[in-house]
Structures are given as structure tokens and as C-alpha cells.
N, C-alpha and C positions, 0 to 999 in steps of 0.2 A: 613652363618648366615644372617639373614633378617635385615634390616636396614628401616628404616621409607622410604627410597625409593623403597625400593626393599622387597616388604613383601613376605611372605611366601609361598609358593604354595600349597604345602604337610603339612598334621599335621600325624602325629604318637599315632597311639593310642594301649596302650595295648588291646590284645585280650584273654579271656578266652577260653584256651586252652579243647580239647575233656577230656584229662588225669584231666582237675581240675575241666570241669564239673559232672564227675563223682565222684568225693571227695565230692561235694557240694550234691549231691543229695544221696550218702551213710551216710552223717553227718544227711540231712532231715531225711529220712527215719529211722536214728537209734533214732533220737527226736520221731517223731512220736510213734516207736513201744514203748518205754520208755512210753506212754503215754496212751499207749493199743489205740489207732486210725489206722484207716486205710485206708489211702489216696492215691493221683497220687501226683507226685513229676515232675514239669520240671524246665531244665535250660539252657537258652538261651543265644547266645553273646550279644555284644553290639547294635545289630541290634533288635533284640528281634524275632531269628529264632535261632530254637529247634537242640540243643546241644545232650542234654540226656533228658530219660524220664524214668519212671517210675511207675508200679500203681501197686498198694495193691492188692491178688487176690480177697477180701471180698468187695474193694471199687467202690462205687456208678460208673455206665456208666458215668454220667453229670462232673466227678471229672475227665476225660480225657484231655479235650477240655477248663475246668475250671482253670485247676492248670498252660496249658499254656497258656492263655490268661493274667493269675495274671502276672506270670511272666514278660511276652512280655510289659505289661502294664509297670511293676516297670521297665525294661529298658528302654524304651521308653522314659517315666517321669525325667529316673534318681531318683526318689523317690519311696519310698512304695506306693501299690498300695490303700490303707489305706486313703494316703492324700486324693488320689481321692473319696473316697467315704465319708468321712468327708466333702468335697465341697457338693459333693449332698443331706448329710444331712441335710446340714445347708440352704439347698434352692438353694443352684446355679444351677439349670438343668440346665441353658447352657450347663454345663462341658457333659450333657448326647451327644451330640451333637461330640464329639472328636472322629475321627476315630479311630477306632482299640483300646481302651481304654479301658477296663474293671473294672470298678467303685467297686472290692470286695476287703474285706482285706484277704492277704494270698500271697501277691505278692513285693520281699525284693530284691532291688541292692547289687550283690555282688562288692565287694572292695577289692584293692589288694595295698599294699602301698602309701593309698587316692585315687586311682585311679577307677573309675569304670569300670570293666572286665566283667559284666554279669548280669544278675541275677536269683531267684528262685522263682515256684511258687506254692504254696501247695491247695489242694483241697481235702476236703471230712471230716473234724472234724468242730470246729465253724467258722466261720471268724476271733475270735479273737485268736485262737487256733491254726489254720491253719497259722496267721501273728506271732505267738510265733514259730511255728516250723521252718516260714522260718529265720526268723530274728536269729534263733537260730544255723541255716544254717550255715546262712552268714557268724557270728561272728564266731563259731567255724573254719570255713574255714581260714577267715581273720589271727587270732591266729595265725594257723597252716602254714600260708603261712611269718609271720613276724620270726617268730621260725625257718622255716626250707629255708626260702628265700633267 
């Protein structure tokens, strides 16, 4: 144990598992079809590199390369990827400036008892549709991991 002299070296952090990125990306995908859309699905660890992936056989080429970048974005952040494009909304192009950042909504941190373990990134229905399937994701995940955890 660390003591104000002697601080910490190591932190611990949970990591999303191969086995639960693919729970997150079958919850997406069964949101989506529910919804007749037809999108890519990725889901990234903590790092915001590509876990699982997946895409629609009807959906758009650009929804490949899109859905992970949402993703990569919402881990990066720790927030939806949402917030970031609401900054650019509202005028701050700075934020265009942030590497590796993808300013679209469709990109949701997953959560595992408070904890951030990952997250998802949906491509190919609206933005605000696309940020409903993953948030829908996540939350169904979340549930499903406090229930059987």
C-alpha cells in the first residue's frame, strides 16, 4: 500500500475482455436490426484498438473505418463521441485539431461496475441513431454484466 511517501507505481485497470467485446457488439447489432439499419459495429479496449468488429452485408464501405474511429474516439475521451461534435458545433474548431479524434455521434464508453473497460462504435444509420444503438450497447451490456457479475 502507497503512503504519501511512497506512492504508487502500478495502477490496475480493468480490461475488456475478447469474450465481452463480442456480447457488446451482438447487443449493437441486434439494436440495429430491431431498427431495420444496417451498419459496422466496433469495439475497442481501453486503448481504443480494435477488439471485435463487424459490418452489415448491405452497409456503406465509409461505415468500416467510421464505426472504428467513433469508437476509438469514445475511449480515448472516456466520453461519447457526441460531446465531441457538440464542441464543434458550437464553434470550438480547436477540438478539430486533436489527434486521432473523430468529432461524429455513434461512439459510447463501455462500463463495467463504474469502471471504464472499453467502448463501441456504430456507423451507417443517422448519427443520432447510430449514438441510440451504441448507448443501447453499452447499457444492455452494463445490465447484463451487474446481473451475471
Amino acid at each position: 500500500m502507497a503512503t504519501s511517501e511512497t506512492p504508487e507505481l502500478v495502477t490496475m485497470h480493468p480490461q475488456m475482455t475478447l469474450h465481452a467485446a463480442r456480447l457488446v457488439l451482438k447487443k449493437a447489432l441486434s439494436e440495429a436490426r430491431s431498427r431495420q439499419r444496417r451498419v459496422s459495429v466496433a469495439v475497442v479496449d481501453l486503448s481504443g484498438e480494435l477488439l471485435a468488429f463487424e459490418r452489415d452485408d448491405d452497409s456503406a464501405g465509409v461505415t468500416v473505418n467510421t464505426a472504428i474511429a467513433k469508437a476509438k474516439t469514445a475511449a480515448l475521451l472516456r466520453d461519447p463521441s457526441s460531446l465531441f461534435e457538440t464542441f464543434i458545433n458550437q464553434g470550438s474548431l480547436s477540438f478539430l485539431a486533436t489527434p486521432g479524434i473523430t468529432p461524429l455521434q455513434g461512439g459510447v464508453p463501455v462500463m463495467l461496475d463504474g469502471r471504464l473497460i472499453g467502448a463501441v462504435g456504430v456507423s451507417g444509420a443517422s448519427g443520432e441513431e447510430d449514438n441510440v444503438i451504441a448507448t443501447q450497447a453499452a447499457i444492455r451490456f452494463m445490465e447484463q454484466g451487474v446481473h451475471h457479475g
